[in-house]
C-alpha positions as CSV (number, residue, x, y, z in Angstrom):
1,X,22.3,14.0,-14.8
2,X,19.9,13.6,-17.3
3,X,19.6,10.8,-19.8
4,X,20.1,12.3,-23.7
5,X,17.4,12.0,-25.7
6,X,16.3,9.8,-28.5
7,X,17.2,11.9,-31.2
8,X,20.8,13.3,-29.5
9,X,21.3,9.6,-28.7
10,X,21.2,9.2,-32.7
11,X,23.3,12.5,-33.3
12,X,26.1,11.1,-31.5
13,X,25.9,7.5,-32.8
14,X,26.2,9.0,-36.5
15,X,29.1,11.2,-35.0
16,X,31.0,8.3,-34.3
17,X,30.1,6.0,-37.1
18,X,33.9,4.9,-38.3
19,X,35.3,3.5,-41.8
20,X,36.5,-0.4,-41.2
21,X,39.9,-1.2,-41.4
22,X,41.5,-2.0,-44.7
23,X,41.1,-6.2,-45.5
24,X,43.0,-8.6,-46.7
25,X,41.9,-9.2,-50.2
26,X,42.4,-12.5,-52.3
27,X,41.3,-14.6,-55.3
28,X,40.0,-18.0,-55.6
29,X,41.4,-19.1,-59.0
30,X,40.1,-22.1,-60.7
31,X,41.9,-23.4,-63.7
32,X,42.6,-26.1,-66.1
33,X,46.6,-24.9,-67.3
34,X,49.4,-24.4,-65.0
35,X,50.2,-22.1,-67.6
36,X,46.8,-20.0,-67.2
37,X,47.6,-19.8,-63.5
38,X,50.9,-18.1,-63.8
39,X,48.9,-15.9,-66.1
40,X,46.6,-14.5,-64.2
41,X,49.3,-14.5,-61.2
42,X,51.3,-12.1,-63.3
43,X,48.8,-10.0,-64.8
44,X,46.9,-9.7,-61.0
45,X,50.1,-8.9,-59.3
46,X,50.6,-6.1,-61.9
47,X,46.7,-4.9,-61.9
48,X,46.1,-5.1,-57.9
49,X,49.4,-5.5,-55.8
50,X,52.4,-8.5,-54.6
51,X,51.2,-11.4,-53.8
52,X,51.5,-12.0,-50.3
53,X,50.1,-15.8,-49.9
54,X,50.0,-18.1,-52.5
55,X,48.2,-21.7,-51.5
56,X,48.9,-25.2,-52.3
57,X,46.9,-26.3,-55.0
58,X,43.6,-27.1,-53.3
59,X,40.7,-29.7,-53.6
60,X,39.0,-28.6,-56.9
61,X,36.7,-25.6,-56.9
62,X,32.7,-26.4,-57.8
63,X,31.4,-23.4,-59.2
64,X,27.7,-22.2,-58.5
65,X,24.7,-22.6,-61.2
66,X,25.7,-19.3,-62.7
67,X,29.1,-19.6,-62.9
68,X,28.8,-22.9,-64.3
69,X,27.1,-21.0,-67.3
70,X,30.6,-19.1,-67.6
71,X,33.0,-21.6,-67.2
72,X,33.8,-25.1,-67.8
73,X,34.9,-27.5,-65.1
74,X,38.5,-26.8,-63.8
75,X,41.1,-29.1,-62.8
76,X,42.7,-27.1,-60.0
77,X,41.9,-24.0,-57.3
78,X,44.3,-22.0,-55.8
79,X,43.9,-19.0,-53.9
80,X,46.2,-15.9,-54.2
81,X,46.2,-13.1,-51.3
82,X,47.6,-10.1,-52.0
83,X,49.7,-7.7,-50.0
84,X,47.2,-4.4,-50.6
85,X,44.3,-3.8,-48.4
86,X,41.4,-3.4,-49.5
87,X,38.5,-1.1,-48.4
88,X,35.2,-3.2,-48.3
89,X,33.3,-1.2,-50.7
90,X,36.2,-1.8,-53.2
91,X,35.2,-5.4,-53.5
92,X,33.1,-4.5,-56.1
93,X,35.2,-2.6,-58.9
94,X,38.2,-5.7,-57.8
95,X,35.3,-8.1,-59.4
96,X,34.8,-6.2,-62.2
97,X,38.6,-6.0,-62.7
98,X,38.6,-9.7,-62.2
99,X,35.8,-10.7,-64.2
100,X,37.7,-8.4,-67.1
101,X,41.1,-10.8,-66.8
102,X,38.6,-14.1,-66.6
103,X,37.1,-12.8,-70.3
104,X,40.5,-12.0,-71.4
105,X,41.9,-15.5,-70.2
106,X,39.1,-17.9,-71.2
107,X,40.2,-17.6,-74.9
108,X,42.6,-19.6,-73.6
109,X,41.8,-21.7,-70.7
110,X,37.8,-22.0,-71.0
111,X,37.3,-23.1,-67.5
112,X,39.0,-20.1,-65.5
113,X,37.0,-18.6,-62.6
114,X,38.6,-15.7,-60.5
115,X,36.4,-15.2,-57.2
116,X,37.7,-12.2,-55.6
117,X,37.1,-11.9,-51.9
118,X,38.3,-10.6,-48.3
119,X,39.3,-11.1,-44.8
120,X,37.9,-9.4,-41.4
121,X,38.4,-10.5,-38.3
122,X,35.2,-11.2,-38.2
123,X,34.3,-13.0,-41.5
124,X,35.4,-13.7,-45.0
125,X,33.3,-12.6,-47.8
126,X,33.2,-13.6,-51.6
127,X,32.1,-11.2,-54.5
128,X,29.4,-12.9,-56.5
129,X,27.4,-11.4,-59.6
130,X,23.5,-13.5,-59.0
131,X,21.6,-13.2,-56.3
132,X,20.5,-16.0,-53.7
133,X,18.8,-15.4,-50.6
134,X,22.5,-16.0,-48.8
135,X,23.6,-13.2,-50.5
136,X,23.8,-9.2,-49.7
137,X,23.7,-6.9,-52.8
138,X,26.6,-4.2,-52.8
139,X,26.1,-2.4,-55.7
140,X,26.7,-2.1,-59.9
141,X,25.3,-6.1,-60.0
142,X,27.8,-7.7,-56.9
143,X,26.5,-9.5,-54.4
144,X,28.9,-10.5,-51.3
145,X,28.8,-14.1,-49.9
146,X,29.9,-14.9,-46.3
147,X,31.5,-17.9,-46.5
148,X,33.7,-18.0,-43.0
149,X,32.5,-16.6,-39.5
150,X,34.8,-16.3,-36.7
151,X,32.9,-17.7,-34.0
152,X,34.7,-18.5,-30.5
153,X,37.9,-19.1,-31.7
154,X,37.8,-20.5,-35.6
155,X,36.5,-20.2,-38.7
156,X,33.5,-21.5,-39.1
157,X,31.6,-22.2,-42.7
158,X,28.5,-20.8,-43.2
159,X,25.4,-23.3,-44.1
160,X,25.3,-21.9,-47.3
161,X,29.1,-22.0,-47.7
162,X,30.0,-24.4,-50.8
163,X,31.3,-27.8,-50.2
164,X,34.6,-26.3,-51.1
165,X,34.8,-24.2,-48.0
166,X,34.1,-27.2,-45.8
167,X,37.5,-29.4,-46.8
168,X,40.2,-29.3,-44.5
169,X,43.0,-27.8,-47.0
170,X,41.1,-25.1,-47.4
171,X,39.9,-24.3,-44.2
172,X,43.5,-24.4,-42.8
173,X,44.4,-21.8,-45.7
174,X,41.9,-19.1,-44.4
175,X,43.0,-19.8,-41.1
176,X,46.1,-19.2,-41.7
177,X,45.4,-16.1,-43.9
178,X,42.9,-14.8,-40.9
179,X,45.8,-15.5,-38.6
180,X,48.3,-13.4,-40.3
181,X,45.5,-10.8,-41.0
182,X,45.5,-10.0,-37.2
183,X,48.7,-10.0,-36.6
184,X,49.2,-7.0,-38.9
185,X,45.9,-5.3,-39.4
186,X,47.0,-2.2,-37.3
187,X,50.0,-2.0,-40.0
188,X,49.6,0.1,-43.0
């Protein structure tokens, strides 16, 4: 039996390249007012799906250099996962959609942030709009930001990962949302 070549070796590889399955998409809120909170709640749930998960308030959220230039310090983070999947590649129009509520909202509540991200089994992944060297461009100015790995058993924060990632609250939250992601990623 002969060996394929090279090139058929790469003809068959591109035949079987497959789409990933849908993930779990979320948002990392960070907010001064309850009141903003159950804002963007209700106008998120209307603009991208049920919420599925809704976390305890969480230690507060640091933003980054540039989204310190956006946003005033917040008092509390939550982070709200939603029942849709998400496609990977949609990451990007679900932060422009996000970053469209954060304008419409900071007339009100100056120090909003929405970070939309996802879950894999194999990482979680934040949509960011700089560049660092941590960070992979998409496309139309978003950047995506692994902050979780999966690596033997657990979620593990990247080195790069904010502080944020690092405290136990939060790390029990992705867990848990990881958790229930494979239970029912072969569900539609």
């Amino acid at each position: 039996m002969d060996l394929p070549s090279r090139v058929e070796f790469e003809i068959l590889a591109l035949e079987n390249l497959e789409r990933p399955r849908g993930a779990s998409f979320f948002c990392l809120l960070a907010f001064q007012s309850e009141d903003t909170f159950f804002e963007v709640k209700s106008i998120t749930e209307k603009r991208f799906s049920e919420v599925l998960y809704e976390s305890n308030n969480l230690p507060k959220y640091t933003p980054d250099p540039f989204e310190r230039e956006i946003a005033f310090p917040s008092r509390f983070s939550k982070v709200l996962s939603y029942k849709q999947r998400i496609h990977r590649e949609e990451l990007v129009q679900k932060k422009k959609e996000a970053v469209e509520i954060q304008i419409q909202l900071q007339k009100k509540d100056p120090s909003l942030l929405i970070v939309p991200g996802y879950v894999t089994s194999h990482n979680i992944v934040l949509a960011k709009s700089k560049d660092d060297f941590h960070r992979i461009y998409l496309y139309q100015g978003v950047y995506g930001e692994i902050v979780y790995k999966f690596i033997e058993g657990r979620l593990v924060p990247t080195e790069e990962a904010p502080p944020f990632f690092r405290e136990r609250e939060v790390l029990y939250f992705f867990s848990t949302l990881r958790e229930s992601y494979e239970l029912n990623k072969f569900k539609s």
